[in-house]
Backbone as CSV, one residue per row, in Angstrom:
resi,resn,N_x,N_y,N_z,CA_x,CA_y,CA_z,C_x,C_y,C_z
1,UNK,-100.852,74.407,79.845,-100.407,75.751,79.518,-101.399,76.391,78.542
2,UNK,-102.253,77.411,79.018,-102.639,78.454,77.790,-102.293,79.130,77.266
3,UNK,-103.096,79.300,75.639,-102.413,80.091,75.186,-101.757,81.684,76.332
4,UNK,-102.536,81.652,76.708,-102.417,83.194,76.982,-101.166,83.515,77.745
5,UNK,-100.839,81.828,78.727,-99.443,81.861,79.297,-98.359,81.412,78.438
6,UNK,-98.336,81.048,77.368,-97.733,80.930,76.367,-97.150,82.400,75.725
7,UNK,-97.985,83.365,75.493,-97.874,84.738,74.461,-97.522,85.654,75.794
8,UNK,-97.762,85.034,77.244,-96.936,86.323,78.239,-95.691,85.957,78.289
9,UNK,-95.294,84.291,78.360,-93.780,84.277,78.441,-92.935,84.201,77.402
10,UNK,-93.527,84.096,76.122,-93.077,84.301,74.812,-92.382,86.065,74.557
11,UNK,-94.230,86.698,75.157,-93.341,88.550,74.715,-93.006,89.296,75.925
12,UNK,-93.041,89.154,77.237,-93.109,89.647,78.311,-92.316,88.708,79.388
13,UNK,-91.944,87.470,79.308,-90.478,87.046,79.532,-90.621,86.390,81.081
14,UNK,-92.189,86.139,81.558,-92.439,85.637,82.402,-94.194,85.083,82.715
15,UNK,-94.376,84.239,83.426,-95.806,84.003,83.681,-95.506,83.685,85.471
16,UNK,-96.554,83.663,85.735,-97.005,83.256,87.746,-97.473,82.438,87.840
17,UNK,-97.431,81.325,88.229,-98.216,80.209,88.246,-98.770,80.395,90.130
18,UNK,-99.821,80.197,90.512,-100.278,80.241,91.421,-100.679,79.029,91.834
19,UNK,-100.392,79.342,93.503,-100.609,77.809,94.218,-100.098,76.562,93.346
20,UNK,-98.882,76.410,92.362,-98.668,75.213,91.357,-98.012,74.216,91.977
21,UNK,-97.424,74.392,93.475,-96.902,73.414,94.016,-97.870,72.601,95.541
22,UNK,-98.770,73.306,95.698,-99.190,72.330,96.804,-98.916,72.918,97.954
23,UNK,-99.958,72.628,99.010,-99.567,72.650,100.127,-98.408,72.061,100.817
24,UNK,-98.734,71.024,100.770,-97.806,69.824,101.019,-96.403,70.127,100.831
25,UNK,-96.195,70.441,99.624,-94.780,70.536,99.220,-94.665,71.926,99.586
26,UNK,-94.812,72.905,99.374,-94.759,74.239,100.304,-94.368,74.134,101.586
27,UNK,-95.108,73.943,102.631,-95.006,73.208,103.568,-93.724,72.714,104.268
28,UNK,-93.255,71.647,103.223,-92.246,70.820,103.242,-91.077,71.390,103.058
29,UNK,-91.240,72.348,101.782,-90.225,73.173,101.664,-89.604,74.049,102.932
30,UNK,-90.817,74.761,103.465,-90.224,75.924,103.995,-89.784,76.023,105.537
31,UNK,-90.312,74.609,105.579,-89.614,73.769,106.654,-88.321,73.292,107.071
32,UNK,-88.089,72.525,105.905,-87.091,72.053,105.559,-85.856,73.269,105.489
33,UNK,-85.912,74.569,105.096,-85.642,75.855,104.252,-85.045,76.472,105.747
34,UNK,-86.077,77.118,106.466,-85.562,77.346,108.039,-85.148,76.640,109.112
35,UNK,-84.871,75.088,108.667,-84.241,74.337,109.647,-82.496,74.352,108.585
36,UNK,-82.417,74.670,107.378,-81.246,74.516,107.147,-80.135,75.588,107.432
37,UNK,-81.340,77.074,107.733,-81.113,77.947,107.876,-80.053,78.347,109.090
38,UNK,-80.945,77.365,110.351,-80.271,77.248,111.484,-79.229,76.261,111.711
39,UNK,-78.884,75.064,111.199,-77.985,74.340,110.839,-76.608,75.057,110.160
40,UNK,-76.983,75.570,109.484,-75.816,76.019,108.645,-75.374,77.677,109.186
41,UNK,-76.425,78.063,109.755,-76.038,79.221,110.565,-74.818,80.307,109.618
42,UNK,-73.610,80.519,109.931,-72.872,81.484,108.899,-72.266,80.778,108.081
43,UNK,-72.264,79.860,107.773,-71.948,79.161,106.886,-72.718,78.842,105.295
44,UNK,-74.184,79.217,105.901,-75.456,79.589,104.963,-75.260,79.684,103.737
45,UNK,-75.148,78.967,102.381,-74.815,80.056,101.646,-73.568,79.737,100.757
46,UNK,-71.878,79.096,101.562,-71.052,79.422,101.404,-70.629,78.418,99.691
47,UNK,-71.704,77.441,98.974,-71.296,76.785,98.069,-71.478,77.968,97.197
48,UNK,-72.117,78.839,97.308,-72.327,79.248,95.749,-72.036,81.398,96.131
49,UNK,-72.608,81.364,96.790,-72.355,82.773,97.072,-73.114,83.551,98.377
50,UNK,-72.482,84.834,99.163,-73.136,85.528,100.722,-73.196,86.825,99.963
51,UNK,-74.788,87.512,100.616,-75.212,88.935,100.244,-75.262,89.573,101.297
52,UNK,-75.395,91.065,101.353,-75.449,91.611,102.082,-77.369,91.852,102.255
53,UNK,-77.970,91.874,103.425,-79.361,92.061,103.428,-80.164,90.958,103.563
54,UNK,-79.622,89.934,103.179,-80.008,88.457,102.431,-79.294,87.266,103.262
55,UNK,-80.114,86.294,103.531,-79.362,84.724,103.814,-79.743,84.222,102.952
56,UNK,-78.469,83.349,102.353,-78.398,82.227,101.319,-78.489,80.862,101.400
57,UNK,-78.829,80.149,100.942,-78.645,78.601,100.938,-78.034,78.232,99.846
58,UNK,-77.486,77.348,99.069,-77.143,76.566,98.513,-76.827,75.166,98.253
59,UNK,-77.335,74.613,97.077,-76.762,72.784,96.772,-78.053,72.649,97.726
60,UNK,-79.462,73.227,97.174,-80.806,72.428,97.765,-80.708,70.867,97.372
61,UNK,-80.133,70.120,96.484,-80.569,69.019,96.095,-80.260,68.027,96.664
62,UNK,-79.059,68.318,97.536,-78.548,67.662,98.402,-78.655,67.478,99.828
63,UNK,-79.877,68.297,99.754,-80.582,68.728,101.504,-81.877,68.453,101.963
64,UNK,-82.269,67.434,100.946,-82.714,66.770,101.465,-84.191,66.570,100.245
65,UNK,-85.198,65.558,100.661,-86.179,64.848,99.505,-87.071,65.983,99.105
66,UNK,-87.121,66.340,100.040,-88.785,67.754,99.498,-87.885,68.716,98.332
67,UNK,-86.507,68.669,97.792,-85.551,69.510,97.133,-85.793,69.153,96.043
68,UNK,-85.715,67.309,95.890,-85.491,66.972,94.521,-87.002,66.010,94.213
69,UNK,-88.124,66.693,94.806,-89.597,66.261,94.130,-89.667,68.066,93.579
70,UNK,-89.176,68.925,94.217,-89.650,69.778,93.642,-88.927,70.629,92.311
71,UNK,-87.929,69.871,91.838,-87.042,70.656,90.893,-87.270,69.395,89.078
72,UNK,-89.173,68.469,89.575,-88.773,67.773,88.490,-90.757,68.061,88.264
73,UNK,-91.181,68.918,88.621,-92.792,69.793,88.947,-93.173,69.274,87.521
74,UNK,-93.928,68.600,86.875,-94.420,68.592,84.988,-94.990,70.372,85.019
75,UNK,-95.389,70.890,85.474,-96.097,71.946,85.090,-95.021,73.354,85.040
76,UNK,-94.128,73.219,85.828,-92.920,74.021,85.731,-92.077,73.572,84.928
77,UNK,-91.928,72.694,84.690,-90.697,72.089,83.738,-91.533,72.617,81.970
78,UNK,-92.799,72.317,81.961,-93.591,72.543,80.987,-93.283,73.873,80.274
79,UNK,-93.212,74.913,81.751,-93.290,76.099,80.710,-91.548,76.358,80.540
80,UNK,-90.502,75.645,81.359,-89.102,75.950,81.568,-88.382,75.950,80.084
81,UNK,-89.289,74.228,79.575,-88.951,73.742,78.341,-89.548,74.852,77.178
82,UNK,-90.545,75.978,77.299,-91.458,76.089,76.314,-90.031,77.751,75.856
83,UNK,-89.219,77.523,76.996,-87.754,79.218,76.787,-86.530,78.467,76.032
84,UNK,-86.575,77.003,76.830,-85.714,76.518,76.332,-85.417,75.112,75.877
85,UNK,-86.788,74.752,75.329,-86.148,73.362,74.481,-86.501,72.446,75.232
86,UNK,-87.059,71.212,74.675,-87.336,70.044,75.145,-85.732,69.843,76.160
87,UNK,-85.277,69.963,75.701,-83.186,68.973,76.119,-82.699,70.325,77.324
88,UNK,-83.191,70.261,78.616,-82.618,71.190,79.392,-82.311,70.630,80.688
89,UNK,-81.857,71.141,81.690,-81.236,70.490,82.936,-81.001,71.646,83.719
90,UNK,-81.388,71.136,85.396,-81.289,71.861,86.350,-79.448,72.797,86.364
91,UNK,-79.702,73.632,86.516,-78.220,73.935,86.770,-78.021,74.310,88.200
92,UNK,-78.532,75.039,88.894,-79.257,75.058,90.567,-79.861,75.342,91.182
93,UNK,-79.815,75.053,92.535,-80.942,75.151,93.200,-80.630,75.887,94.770
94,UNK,-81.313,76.854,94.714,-80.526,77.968,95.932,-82.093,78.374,96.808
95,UNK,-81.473,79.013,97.546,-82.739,79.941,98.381,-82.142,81.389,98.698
96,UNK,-83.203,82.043,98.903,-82.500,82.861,99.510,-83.863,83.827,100.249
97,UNK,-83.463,84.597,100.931,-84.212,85.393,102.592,-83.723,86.589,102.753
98,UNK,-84.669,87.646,102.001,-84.369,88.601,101.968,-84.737,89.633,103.406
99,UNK,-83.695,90.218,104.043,-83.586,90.578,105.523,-84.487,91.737,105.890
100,UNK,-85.848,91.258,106.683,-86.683,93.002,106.648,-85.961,94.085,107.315
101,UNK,-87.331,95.100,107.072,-86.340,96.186,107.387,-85.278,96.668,106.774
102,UNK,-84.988,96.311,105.130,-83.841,97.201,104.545,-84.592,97.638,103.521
103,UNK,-83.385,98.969,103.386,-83.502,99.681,101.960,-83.019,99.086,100.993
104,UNK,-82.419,98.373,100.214,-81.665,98.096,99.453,-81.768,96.668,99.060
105,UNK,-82.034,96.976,97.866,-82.478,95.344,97.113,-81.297,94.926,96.104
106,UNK,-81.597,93.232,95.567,-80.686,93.268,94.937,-80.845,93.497,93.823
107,UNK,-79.291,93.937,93.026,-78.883,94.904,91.624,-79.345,93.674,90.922
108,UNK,-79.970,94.913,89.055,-79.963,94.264,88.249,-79.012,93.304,87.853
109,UNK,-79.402,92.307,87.492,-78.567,91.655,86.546,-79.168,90.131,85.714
110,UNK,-78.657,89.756,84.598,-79.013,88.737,83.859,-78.048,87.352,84.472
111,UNK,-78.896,86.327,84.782,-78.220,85.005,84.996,-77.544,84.316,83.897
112,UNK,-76.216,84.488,85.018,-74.424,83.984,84.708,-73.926,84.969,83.435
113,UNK,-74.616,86.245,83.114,-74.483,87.435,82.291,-74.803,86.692,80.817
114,UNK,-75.878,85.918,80.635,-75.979,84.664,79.600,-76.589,86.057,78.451
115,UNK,-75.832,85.497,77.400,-76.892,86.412,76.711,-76.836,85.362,75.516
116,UNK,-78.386,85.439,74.837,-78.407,84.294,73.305,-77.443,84.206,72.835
117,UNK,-77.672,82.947,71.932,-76.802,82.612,70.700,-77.760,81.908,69.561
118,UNK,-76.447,81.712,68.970,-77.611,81.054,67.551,-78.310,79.941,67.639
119,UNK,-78.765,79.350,69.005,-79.952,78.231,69.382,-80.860,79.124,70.168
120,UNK,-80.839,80.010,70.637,-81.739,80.447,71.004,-80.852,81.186,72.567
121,UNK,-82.540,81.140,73.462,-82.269,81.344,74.678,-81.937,80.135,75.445
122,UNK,-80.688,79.934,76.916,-79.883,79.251,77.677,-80.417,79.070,78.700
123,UNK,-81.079,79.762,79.547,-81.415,79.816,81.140,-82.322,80.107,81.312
124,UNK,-83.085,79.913,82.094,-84.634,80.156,82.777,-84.305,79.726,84.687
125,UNK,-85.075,80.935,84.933,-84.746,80.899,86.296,-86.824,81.552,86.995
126,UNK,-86.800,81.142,88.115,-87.879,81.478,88.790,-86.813,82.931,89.817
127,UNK,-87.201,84.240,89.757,-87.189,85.173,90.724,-88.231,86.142,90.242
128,UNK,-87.957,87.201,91.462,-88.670,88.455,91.391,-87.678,89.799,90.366
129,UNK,-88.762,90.331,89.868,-88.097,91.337,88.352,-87.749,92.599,90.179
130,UNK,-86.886,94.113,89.181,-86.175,94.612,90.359,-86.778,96.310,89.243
131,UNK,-86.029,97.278,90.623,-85.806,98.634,90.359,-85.265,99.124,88.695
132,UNK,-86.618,100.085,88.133,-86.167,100.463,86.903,-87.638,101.524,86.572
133,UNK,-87.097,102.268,85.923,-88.032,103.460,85.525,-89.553,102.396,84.864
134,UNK,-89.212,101.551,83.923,-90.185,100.870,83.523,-90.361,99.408,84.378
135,UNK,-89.977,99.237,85.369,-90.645,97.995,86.073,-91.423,97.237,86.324
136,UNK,-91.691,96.102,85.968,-93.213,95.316,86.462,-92.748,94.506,88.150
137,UNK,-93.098,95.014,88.575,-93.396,94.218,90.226,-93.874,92.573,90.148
138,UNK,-94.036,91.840,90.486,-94.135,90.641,90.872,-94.271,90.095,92.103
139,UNK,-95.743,90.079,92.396,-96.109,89.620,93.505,-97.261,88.775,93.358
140,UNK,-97.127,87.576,94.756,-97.985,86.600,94.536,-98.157,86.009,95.696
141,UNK,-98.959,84.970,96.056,-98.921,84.012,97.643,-98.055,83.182,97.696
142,UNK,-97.592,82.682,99.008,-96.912,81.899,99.065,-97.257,79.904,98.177
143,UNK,-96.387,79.618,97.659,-96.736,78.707,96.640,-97.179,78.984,95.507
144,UNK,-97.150,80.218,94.834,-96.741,80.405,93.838,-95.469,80.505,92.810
145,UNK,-95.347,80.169,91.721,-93.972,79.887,91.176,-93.725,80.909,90.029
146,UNK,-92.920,81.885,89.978,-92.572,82.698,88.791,-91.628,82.371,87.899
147,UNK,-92.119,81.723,86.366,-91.275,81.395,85.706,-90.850,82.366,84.729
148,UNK,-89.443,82.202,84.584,-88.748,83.581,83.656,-87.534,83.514,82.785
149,UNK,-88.030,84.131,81.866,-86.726,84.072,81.254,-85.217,84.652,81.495
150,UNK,-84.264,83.988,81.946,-83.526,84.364,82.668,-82.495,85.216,82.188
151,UNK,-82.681,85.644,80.256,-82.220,86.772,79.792,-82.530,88.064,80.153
152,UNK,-83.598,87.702,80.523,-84.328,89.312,80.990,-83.659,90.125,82.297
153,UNK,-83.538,91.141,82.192,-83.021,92.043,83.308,-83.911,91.770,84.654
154,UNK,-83.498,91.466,85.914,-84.575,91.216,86.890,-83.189,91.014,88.178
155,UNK,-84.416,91.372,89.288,-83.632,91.586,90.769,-84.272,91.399,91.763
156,UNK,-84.141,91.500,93.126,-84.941,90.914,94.195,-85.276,92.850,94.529
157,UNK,-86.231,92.942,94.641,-86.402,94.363,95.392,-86.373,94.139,97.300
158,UNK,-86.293,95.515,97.384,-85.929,95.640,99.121,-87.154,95.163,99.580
159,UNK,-86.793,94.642,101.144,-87.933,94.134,101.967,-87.984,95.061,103.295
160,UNK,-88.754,96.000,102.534,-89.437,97.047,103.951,-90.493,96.352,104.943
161,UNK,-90.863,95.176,104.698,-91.779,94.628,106.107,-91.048,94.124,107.540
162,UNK,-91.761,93.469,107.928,-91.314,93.510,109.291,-90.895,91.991,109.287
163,UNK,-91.298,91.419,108.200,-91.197,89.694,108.018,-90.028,89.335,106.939
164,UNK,-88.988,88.551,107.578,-88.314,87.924,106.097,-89.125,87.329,104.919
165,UNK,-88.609,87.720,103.759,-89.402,87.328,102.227,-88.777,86.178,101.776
166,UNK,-89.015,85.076,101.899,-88.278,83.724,101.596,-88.742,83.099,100.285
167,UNK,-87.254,82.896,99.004,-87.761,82.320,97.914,-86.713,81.272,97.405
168,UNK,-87.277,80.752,96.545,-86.282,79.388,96.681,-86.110,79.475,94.614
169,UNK,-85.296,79.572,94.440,-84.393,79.749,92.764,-84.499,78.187,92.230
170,UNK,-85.212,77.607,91.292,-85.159,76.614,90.592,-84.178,76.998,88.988
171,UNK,-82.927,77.274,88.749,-82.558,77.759,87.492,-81.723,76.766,86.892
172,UNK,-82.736,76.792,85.762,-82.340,75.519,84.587,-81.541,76.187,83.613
173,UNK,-80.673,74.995,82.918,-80.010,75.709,81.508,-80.188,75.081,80.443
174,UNK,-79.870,75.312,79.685,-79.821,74.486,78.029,-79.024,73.337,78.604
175,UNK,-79.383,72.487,77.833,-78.532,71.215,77.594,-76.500,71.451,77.413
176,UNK,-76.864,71.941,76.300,-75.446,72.646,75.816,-74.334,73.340,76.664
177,UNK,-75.046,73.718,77.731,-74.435,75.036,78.696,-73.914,74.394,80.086
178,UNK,-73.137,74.909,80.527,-72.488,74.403,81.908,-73.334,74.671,82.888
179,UNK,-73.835,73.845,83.746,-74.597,74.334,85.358,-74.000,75.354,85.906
180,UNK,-74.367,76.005,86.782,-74.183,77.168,87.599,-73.031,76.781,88.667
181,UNK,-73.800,75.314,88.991,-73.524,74.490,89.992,-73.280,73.122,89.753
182,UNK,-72.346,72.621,89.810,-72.194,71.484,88.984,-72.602,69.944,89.976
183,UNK,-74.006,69.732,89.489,-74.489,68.786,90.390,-74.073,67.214,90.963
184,UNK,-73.309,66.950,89.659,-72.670,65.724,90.308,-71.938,65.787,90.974
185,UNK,-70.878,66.805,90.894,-70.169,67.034,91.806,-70.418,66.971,93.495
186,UNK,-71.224,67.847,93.397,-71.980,68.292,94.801,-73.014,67.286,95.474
187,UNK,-73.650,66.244,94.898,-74.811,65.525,95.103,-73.711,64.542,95.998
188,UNK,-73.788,63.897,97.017,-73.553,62.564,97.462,-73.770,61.376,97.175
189,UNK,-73.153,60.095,97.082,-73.526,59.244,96.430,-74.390,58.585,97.047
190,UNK,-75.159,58.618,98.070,-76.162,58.206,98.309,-77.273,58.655,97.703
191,UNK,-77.271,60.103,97.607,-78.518,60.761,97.179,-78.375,60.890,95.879
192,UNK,-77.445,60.568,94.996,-77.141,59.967,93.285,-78.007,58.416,93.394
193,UNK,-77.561,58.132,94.187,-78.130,56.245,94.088,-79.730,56.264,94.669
194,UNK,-80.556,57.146,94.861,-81.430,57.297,95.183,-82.741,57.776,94.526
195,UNK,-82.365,58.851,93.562,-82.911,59.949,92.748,-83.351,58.331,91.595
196,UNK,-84.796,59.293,90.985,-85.721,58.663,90.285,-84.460,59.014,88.709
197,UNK,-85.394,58.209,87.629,-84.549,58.271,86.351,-85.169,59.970,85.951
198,UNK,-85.993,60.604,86.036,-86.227,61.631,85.692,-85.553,62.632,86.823
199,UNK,-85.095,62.754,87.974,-84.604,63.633,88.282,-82.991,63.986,87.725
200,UNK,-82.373,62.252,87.587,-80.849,62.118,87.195,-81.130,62.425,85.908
201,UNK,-82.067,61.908,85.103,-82.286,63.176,83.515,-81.874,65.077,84.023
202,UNK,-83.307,65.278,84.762,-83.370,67.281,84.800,-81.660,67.361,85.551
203,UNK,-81.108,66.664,86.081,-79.604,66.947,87.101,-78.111,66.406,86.090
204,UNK,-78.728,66.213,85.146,-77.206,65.579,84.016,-76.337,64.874,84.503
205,UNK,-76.566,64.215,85.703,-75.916,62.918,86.384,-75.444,62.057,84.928
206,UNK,-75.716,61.705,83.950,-75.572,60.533,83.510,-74.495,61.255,82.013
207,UNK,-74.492,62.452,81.663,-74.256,62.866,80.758,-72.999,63.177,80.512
208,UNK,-72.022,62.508,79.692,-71.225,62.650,79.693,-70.672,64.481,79.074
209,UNK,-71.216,64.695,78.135,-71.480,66.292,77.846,-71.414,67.042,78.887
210,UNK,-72.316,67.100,79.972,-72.166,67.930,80.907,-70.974,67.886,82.084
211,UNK,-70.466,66.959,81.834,-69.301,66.373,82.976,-67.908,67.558,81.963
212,UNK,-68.027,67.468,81.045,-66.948,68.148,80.578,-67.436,69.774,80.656
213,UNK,-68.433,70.161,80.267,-68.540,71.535,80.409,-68.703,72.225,81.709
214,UNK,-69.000,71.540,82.618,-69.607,71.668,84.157,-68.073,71.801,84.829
215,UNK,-67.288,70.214,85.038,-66.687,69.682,85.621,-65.294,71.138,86.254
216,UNK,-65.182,72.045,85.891,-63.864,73.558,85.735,-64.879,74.444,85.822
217,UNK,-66.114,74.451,85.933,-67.040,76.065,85.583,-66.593,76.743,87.108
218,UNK,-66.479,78.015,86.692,-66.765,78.821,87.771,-67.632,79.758,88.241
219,UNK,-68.193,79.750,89.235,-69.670,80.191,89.986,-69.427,81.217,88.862
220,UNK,-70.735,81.885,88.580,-70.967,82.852,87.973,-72.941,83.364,88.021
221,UNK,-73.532,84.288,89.109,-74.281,84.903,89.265,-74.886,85.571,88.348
222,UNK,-73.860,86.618,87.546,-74.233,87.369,86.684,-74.744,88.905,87.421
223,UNK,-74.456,89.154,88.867,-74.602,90.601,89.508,-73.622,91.403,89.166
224,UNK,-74.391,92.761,88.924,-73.139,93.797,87.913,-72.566,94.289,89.851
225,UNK,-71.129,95.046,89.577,-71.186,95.184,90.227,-70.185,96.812,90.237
């Protein structure tokens, strides 16, 4: 990490990391991504939340290996930790496919409506910033990763091309804070009995803390509406 990506996500609440995942895992991903697409068909979606414009996925971690090499990256986790603290954990892991050909992107809003407290900032999420008189756009190649602070106001803008815009949500939380998505829950016990000691670290499999704050949470997006 340089300084310089240090002092953009420190005052400006995001950096781009380009090409940071690989062919390979790109690849793997987006493979993996449009075959779940068709599998799950309208059902797409249905663990965590359905948009209008948009196909969803949800509970990537459980769908298979290219999900959970990519939600434990040192170079993403690097800058995840640098918003929020050595002590943080995946809260989830979604996709989503924004539908060409529309007007209409999605509304501002802050993830799970988190706003600080007296430790700091809670959430960090990878998306695209949205519609606003002062806007910064965010664009990049495929396999690039946008890390962000997930206090910040940000939205998916509309996809006027002729091609679906496919991105995949890595959003971590504080230690302290309930998952989005509560992973033990959702993980199978095969794919619990499988996962390296550092992924069951970033997934709070082992934590008794998170079993109580997680275990009753209810979905919460954070889209105004």
């Amino acid at each position: 990490m340089t300084l310089q990506e240090q002092h953009q996500l420190d005052e400006l609440g995001y950096v781009v990391l380009e090409s940071c995942m690989g062919s390979e895992l790109l690849n793997g991903l987006r493979t993996r991504i449009l075959a779940l697409f068709e599998e799950e068909g309208d059902r797409a979606g249905s663990e965590f939340r359905t948009e209008e414009n948009a196909r969803r996925l949800a509970n990537l971690v459980d769908k298979g290996e290219v999900f959970r090499r990519a939600i434990v990256l040192p170079q993403v986790l690097d800058f995840v930790r640098r918003v929020l603290g050595a002590d943080c954990k995946l809260s989830s892991l979604n996709a989503r496919s924004a539908d060409p050909h529309t007007d209409v992107g999605q509304p501002l809003h802050v993830d799970m409506g988190a706003v600080p407290d007296d430790k700091g900032y809670w959430v960090c999420n990878t998306d695209p910033l949205a519609p606003h008189p002062q806007e910064v756009l965010l664009t990049g190649k495929a396999g690039g990763i946008a890390v962000m602070n997930a206090h910040m106001w940000h939205g998916g803008t509309a996809n006027c091309t002729s091609l679906p815009r496919l991105a995949m949500h890595a959003f971590y939380c504080r230690r302290d804070k309930p998952q989005q998505q509560y992973q033990k829950q959702l993980l199978r016990p095969e794919v619990q009995a499988a996962l390296s000691p550092d992924a069951r670290r970033i997934l709070a499999l082992d934590d008794p803390m998170n079993d109580e704050l997680s275990a009753a949470v209810t979905v919460r997006s954070g889209f105004l509406k």
